[in-house]
N, C-alpha and C positions, 0 to 999 in steps of 0.2 A: 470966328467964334464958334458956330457951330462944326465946323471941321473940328475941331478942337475938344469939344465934346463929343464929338461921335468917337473919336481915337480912345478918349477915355473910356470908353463905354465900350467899344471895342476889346481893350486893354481887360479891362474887370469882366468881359464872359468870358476871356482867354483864361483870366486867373480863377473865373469858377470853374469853369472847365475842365482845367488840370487838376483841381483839387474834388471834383465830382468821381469818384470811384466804379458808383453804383454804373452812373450812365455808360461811362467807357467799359465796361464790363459787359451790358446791356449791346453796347454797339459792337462789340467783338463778337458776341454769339449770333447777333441776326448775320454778319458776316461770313461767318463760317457755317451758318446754315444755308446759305445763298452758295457756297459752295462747294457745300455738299448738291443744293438742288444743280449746279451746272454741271458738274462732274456726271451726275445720272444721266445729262439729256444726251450725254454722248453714250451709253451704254447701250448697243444694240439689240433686238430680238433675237433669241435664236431662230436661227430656219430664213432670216431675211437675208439680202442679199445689198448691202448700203447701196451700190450706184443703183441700181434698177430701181429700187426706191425713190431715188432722189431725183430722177429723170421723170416719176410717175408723178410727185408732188411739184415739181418745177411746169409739166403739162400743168399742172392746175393751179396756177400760181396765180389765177385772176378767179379763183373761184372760192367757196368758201374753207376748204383745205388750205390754201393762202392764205390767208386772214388769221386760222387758229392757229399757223404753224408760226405767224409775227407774233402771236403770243403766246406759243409755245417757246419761242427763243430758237427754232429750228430742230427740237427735239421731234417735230410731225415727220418732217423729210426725212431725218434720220433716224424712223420708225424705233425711239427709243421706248425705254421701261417706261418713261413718263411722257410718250405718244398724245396723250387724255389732258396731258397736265392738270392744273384744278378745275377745266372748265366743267367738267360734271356735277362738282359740287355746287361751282355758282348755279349752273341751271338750276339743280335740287331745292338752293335755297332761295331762289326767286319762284320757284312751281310754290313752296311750302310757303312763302311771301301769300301769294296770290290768292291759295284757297282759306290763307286765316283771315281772310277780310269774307269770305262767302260760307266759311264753315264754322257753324257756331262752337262745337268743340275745341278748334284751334283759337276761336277769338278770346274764347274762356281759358285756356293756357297763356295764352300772351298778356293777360288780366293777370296772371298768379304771379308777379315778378319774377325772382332768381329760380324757382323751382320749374314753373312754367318756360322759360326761358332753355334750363338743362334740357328740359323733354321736347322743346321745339329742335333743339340741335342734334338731339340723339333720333329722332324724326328724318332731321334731314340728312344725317351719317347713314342711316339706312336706304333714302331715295339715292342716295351717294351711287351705293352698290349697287345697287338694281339699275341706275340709268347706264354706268360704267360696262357692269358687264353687258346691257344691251347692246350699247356702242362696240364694245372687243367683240363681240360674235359677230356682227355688220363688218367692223375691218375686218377682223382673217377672212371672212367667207369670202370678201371682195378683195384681196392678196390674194386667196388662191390663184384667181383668176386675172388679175393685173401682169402687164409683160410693160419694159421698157419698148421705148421706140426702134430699138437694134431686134426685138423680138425674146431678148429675154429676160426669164421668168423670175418674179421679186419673190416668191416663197422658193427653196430648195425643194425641201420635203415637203409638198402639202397632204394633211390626213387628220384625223380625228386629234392627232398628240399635238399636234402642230395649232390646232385650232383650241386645244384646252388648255397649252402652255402661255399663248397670246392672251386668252380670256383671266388669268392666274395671274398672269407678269402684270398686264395692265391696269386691273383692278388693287392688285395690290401695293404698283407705282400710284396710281390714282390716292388713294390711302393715304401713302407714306406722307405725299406731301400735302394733305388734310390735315395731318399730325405734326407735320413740318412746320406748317402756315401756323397751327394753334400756341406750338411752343414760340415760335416768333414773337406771336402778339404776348404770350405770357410772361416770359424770360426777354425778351430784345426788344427793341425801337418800333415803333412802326407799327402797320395791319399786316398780318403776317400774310395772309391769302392773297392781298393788294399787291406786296410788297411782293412774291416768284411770279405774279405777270409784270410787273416792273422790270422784274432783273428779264426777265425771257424777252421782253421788248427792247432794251437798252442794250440785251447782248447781242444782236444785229446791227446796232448802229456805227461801230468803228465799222466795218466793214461795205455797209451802204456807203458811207462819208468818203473812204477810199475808192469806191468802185466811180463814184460821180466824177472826185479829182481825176482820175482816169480816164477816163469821157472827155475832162477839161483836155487833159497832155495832151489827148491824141486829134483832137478837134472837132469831136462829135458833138459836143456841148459850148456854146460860145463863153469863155470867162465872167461875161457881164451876165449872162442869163443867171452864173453860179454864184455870184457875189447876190444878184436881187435876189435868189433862192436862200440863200443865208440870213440874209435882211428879212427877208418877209416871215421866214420862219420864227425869228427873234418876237417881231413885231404880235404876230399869233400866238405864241406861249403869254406874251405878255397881253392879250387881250384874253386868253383865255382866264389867266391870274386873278383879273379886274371882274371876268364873269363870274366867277365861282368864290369869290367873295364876295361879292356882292347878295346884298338882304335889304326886306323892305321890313322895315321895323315898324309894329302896329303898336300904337300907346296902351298899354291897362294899367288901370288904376283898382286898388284894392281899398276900401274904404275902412277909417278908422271905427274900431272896436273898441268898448270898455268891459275892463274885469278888475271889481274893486277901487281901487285908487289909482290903475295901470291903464294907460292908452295902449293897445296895439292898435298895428298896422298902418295906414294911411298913406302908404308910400308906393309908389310908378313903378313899374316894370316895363320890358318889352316884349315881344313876339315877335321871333324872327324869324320871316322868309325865305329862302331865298330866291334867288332869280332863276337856278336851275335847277329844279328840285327832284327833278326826274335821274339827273346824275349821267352815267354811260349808257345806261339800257339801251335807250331807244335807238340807238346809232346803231348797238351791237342786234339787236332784234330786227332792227329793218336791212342790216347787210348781208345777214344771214337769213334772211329770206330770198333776197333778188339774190344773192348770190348762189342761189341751190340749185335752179335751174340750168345755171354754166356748168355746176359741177357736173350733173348725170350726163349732163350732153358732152362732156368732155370724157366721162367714162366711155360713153356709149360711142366714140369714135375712136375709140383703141384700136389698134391693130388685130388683126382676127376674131373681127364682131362685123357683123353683116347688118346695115341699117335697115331700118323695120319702118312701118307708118308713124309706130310711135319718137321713133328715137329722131327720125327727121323733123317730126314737129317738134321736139326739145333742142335741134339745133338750129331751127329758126327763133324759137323763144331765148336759147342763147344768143342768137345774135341782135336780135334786140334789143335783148336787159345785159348787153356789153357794157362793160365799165365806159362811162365817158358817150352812151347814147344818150338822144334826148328824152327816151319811155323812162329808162335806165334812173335819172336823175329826177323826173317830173316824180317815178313811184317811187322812189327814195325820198325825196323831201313831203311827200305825202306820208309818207308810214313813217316817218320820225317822230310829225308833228302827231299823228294817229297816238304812238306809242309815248311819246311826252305828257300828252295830255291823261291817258290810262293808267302808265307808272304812278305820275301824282295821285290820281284819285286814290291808287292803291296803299301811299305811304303817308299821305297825309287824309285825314277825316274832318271835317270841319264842322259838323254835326257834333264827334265826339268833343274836340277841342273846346267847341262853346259848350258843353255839357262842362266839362271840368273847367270851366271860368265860370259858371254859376254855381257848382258845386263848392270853390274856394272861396266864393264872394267877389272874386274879377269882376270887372266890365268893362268894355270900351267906350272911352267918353265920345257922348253921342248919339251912342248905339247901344238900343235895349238888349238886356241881353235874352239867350236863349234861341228861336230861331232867325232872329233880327242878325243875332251875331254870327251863328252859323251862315248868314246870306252874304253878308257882308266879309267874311273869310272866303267863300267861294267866290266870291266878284273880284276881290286881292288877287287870290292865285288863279284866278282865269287871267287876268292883263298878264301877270308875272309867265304863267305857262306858253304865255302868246311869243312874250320877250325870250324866253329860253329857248322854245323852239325855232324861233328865229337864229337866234344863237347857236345852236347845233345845226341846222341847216347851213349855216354860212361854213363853220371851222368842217364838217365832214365835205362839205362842193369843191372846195379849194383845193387839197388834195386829188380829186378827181379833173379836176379843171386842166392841171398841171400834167398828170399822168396822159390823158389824153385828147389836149391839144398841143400845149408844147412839147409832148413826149418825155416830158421831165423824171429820171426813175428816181420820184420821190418815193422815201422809207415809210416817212409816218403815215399814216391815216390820221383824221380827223379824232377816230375811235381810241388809237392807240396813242395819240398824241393826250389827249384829255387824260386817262388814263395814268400817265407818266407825269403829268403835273399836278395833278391831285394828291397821288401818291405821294409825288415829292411836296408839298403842302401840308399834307396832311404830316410826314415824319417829320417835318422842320417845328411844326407844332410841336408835335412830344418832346423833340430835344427840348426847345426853349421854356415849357412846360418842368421838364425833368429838370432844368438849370435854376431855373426860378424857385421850384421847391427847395434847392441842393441851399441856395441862396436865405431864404428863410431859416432854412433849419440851423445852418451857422451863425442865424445873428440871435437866432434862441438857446444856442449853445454858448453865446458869447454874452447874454445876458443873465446865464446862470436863475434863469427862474425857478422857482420851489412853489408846487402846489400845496397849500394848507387846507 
């Protein structure tokens, strides 16, 4: 019986489906703007030289060039126009995040709704550019000077034109797909900015998937280890699913009101938690900290550089903070839980929140409101904070575990993984959102109503 139903039900989103316009229109542009962004990550520098590149980013493939080149989708190694991809912006709008909770300026635009709102984003389109082209004068400068392992040189020409055309190209790839991301989310499905680290992560995976079965053929990998690799991977998306839907819902109650001969209100709501409220940050803030340290020491052992006092103590500190050391892991799960707990603070207030439950006439049964409420919101997401981090702690170890002890050349990260299921969560939303409306509005068109 419910087989039976579920087919029905199947059957009738097929048939809104096809008769939704708007949506397949919508899912056709995020498409073709997706690639359009792949086509650019192939588009090289001028003045770069692709293998010497690609031998210089592959040296650093355990550092944090590694990491932003998994979600660049490989556009880092192959020093393309969108080298930067959108990670500038995110920075920009996580720095512009952080000081509207300590800058009363900013706190008073993010009070003004949709006006305030504009000017926090035209805010962070301009930290956009200034962090962008800081970062392009840091690469070419450090191109100039980078050689493959055979000895040669990843810039042709290096000189002043070479370093102004790198700063021009990148900032205004950077840009394009700011602009990219926005019409996404405005015309197509999805978060647009979400959505080219999704595709730039997902576009590595045929290719990991083939190189492992490869591993399998030739017997460097035992079959069984690649089948429980498969399995376990299932089993973590699906526990990741279960996390990030997950909420703890707090009861308010709004108390009934009289005006004239009319009751308002009287009726429940909720306040919903979640359990991971901090989201990807912390993962990406704590890997790209321990990960910084491998990179300069990894520069600093180039061929034709003569080690210094300094450069040797960074490559004892790399070998330390190795992926898969016990410092490595101890201060990774420290700065996660660090920055889980910090992120929250920063995007949720609990002080404000009970302010607007007194302000509406809210309360929580039980609990006075005001700073009773505010204490009791804090003591909520302190457990929930405790649980989440726990929770990021586990799905980021697991990929490291695998990487180096059983040598397993697992794709995802912990980071990138979360990442790609949220995303896909999040667009699965919009469709069935988009469908449900499409559904509504035919059976108002089929009851022919007339407003009088």
């Amino acid at each position: 019986m419910a087989s039976a139903s579920d087919q029905i039900a199947a059957n009738l989103n097929l048939g809104v489906f096809s008769k939704a316009t708007e949506l397949k229109r919508r899912i056709w542009f995020s498409l073709f703007a997706l690639i359009i962004y792949r086509m650019g990550t192939f588009i090289t520098l001028p003045g770069i030289d692709p293998v010497a590149m690609a031998e210089v980013i592959n040296a650093q493939s355990r550092g944090v060039l590694g990491l932003f080149d998994v979600f660049a989708g490989g556009a880092l190694s192959r020093m393309s126009i969108f080298a930067l991809n959108i990670m500038p912006y995110i920075s920009a709008a996580i720095i512009i995040q952080l000081f509207g909770s300590v800058s009363p300026q900013l706190e008073a635009l993010k009070k003004e709704g949709v006006s305030g709102r504009i000017k926090m984003n035209q805010y962070t389109r301009y930290l956009t550019v200034l962090i962008t082209a800081l970062q392009a004068i840091g690469i070419a400068s450090g191109l100039e000077g980078a050689t493959s392992a055979a000895g040669a040189p990843v810039v042709l020409n290096p000189g002043m034109f070479f370093k102004f055309t790198t700063v021009v190209t990148l900032v205004g790839g950077t840009m394009f797909l700011v602009w990219l991301g926005e019409q996404i989310s405005e015309r197509g499905i999805g978060q647009g900015i979400s959505l080219l680290i999704f595709a730039g992560i997902v576009a590595g995976l045929p290719g990991a998937i083939a190189n492992l079965l490869e591993l399998g053929r030739t017997g460097a990998i035992s079959p069984i280890i690649i089948a429980m690799l498969f399995v376990g991977s299932v089993a973590v998306i699906a526990g990741i699913v279960f996390v990030e839907q997950a909420q703890r819902r707090i009861l308010v109650q709004y108390p009934k009101r009289q005006q004239g001969n009319k009751v308002f209100g009287g009726e429940s709501s909720h306040l919903p938690l979640k359990l991971n409220t901090s989201g990807v940050i912390p993962p990406i803030f704590a890997s790209s900290l321990l990960l910084l340290p491998l990179t300069i020491a990894g520069f600093q052992g180039q061929p034709g550089q003569a080690l210094t006092t300094g450069s040797s103590f960074l490559n004892t500190m790399g070998a330390l903070l190795g992926r898969g050391q016990p410092l490595y892991l101890f201060l990774y799960s420290a700065l996660i839980i660090f920055f889980a707990f910090f992120y929250t603070a920063v995007v949720f207030n609990p002080t404000e929140t009970a302010e607007n439950l007194r302000k509406y006439g809210g309360f929580i049964p039980g609990i006075r409101p005001g700073k009773n409420t505010a204490d009791y919101l804090d003591y909520v997401l302190t457990r929930l904070t405790v649980l989440g981090s726990i929770y990021l702690i586990v799905v980021c170890l697991i990929p490291e575990f695998l990487i180096s002890r059983l040598s397993v050349p697992f794709y995802f990260g912990g980071t990138s993984l979360m990442i790609v299921v949220n995303v896909t969560l999040n667009t699965v939303q919009q469709v069935q959102a988009h469908l449900l409306a499409h559904q509504y509005e035919g059976l108002l068109k089929k009851s022919r109503l007339r407003g009088k």
